[in-house]
C-alpha positions in Angstrom: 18.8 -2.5 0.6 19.3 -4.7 -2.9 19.7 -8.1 -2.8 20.5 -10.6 -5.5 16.8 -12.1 -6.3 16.1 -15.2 -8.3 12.3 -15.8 -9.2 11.6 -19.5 -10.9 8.5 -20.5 -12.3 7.9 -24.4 -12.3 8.3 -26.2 -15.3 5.0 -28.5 -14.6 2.6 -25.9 -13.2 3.0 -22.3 -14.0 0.8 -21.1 -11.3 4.0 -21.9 -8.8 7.1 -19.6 -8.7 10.3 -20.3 -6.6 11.7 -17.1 -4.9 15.3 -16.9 -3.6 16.7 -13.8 -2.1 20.7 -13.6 -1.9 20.8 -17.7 -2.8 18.1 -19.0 0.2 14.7 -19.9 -1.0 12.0 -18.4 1.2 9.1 -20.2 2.2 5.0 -19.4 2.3 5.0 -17.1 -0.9 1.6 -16.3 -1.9 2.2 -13.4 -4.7 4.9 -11.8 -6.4 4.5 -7.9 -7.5 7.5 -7.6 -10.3 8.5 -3.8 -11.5 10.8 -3.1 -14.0 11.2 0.8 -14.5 13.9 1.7 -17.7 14.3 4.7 -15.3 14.6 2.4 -11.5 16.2 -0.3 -10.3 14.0 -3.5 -10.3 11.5 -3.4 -7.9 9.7 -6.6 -6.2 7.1 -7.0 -3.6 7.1 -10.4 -2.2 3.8 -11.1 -0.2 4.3 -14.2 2.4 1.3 -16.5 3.9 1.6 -15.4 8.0 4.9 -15.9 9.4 8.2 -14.7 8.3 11.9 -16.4 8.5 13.3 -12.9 7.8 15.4 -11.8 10.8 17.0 -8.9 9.5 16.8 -4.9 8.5 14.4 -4.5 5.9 12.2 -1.9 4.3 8.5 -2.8 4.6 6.4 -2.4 1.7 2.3 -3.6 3.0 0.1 -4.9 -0.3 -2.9 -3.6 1.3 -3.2 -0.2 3.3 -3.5 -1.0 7.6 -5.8 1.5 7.7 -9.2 0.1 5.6 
């Protein structure tokens, strides 16, 4: 699925980034993973701090493999 996504990075503190996915902000971001292929689509892996306020079909994409 593609979705329209806006990543800010704050003006005072460059450590903190604002990401909003079709216009709503979400919350408990901890790291952003940014791909940009000449070949691709963008790609971006958003990972969240526990709990999610997605409700929603998505394709899941794990930063760390469930199986070490």
């Amino acid at each position: 699925m593609l979705a329209k996504v806006k990543i800010e990075q704050d003006k005072q503190n460059e450590m903190i980034h604002r990401v909003f996915v079709n216009g709503e902000k979400l919350k408990r971001v901890n790291h952003i993973d940014l791909n940009i292929d000449d070949a691709e689509v963008p790609h971006v892996n958003v990972g969240l701090v526990c709990g999610c306020d997605v409700d929603g079909m998505a394709d899941i994409r794990f930063a760390y493999s469930p199986y070490t």
